[in-house]
N, C-alpha and C positions, 0 to 999 in steps of 0.2 A: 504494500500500500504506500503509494507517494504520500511526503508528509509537504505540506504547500507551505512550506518557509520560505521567505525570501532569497537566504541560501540556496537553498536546493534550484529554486526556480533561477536564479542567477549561476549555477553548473549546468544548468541544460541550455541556458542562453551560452556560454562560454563553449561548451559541445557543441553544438551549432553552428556558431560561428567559424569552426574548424572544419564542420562538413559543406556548409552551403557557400554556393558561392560571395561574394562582396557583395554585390547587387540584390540576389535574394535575402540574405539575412538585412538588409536596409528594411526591404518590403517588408519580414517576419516585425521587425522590431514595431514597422508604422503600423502593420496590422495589430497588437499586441497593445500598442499606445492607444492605437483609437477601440478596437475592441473594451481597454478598461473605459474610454472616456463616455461610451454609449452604453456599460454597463452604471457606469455614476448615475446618468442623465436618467435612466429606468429604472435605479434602482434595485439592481440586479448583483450577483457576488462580484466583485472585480476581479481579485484574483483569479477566480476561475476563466473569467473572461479574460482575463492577459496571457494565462495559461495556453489558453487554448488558441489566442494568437500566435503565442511561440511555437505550438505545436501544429500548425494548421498546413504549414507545408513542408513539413518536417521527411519527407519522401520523396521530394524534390532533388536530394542528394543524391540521388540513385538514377538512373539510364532508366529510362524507360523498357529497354529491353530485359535492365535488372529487377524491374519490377514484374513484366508480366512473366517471367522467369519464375520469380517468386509467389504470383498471387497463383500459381496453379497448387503450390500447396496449402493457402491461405483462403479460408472461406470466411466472406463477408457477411458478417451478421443483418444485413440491413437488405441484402438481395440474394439473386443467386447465381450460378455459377452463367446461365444463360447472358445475364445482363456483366457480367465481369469478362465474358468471354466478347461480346458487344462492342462494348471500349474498347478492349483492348485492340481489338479490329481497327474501327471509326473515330474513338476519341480517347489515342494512348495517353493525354492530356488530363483526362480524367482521372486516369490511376491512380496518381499519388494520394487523390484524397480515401482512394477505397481504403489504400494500404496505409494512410495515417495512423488510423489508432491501432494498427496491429503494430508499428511501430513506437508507438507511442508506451505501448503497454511491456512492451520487448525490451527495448531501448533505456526507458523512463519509471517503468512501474507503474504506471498511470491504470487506475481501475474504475475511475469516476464515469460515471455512462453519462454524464451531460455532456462531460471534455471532450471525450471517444466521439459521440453521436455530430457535435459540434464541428470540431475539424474535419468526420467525413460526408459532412452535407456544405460544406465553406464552398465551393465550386457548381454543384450544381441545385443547391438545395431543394426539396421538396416539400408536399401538400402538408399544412400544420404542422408546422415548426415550431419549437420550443424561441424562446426567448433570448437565450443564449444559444440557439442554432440560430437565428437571424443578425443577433448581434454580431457573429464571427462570416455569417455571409457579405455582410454590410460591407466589416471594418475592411475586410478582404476588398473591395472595390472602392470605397472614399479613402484609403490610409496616403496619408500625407506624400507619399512616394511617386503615388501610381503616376502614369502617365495619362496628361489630358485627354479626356474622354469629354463626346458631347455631354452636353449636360450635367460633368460632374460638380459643378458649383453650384446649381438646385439640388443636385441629390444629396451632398453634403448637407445642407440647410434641413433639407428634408427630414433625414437621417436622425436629426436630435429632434424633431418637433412630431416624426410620425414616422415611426421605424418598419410598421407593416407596410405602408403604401410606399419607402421607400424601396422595401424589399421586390415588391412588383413590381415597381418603377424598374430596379435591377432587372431581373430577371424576365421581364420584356427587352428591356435596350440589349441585355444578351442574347434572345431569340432575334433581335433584328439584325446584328451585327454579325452571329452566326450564318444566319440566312443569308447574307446577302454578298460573302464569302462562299458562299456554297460548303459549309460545314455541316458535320453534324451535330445533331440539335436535341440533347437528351431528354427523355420524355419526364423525367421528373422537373426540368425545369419549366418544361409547357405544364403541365397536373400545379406547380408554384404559379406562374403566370395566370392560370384559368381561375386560381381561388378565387371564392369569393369571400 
């Protein structure tokens, strides 16, 4: 069992830093900032929320090829083998968040099912999300780093004043920009996009 001291959470930032590259742990870190800042704004644990920023793309470090390598022995608690086998096809891009919290828990010790559930929905998220699964969806696309996206100075704004409607907001501007790349376009994000 992780014990959530600021120590320890400051050794897996310092591990991290040693795996990922310069540019990625910038991202982890802004994710992580603004993940705690949208957990203040709601009133939600922060720690866990920063947590879960450091761990969000925490399989990043790994080839993609070393990933779907590995996820044939890893079964994803959240789907199955059909949709793992999908990605890895269509959108190798997605993987790291499946295999997140198997490394999370490998790696880290982490047994917290919000953390786990958190970092592997950060990417494409889905229909009724926990609170801290949209805060770490969010911070993952406003975090201080990213690179200008339309619209990301209203969704910012958005973000602290109405986090569900900013979440759709996401994850529409994701189904259009996918689209229109000719990507593909996970169907949990569409089942996110469609809620009502």
């Amino acid at each position: 069992m992780f014990d959530f001291s600021r120590e320890n959470i400051d050794l897996i930032k310092t591990d991290l830093k040693g795996k990922l590259s310069k540019k990625r742990y910038e991202h982890t870190l802004g994710v992580a900032y603004t993940a705690a800042a949208l957990a203040m704004c709601y009133g939600e644990d922060v720690v866990k929320a920063e947590l879960s920023g450091i761990l969000h793309d925490i399989a990043k470090a790994k080839k993609s090829s070393e990933l779907k390598e590995d996820m044939i022995k890893y079964i994803d608690p959240y789907t199955d083998s059909s949709y793992v086998a999908l990605i890895s096809d269509k959108a190798p891009q997605i993987l790291h968040a499946v295999y997140a919290p198997y490394l999370a828990k490998k790696d880290y010790n982490i047994e917290d099912k919000d953390i786990l559930s958190a970092i592997r929905w950060h990417t494409t998220g889905k229909r009724d999300m926990t609170m801290l699964e949209k805060i770490v969806f969010v911070a993952d696309y406003i975090e201080p780093n990213r690179k200008k996206l339309p619209e990301l100075d209203k969704i910012r704004t958005l973000s602290f004043h109405d986090l569900s409607k900013a979440v759709k907001v996401i994850a529409k501007s994701t189904i259009n920009y996918l689209g229109s790349q000719g990507m593909y376009i996970d169907r949990f994000t569409y089942e996110l996009s469609d809620e009502v």
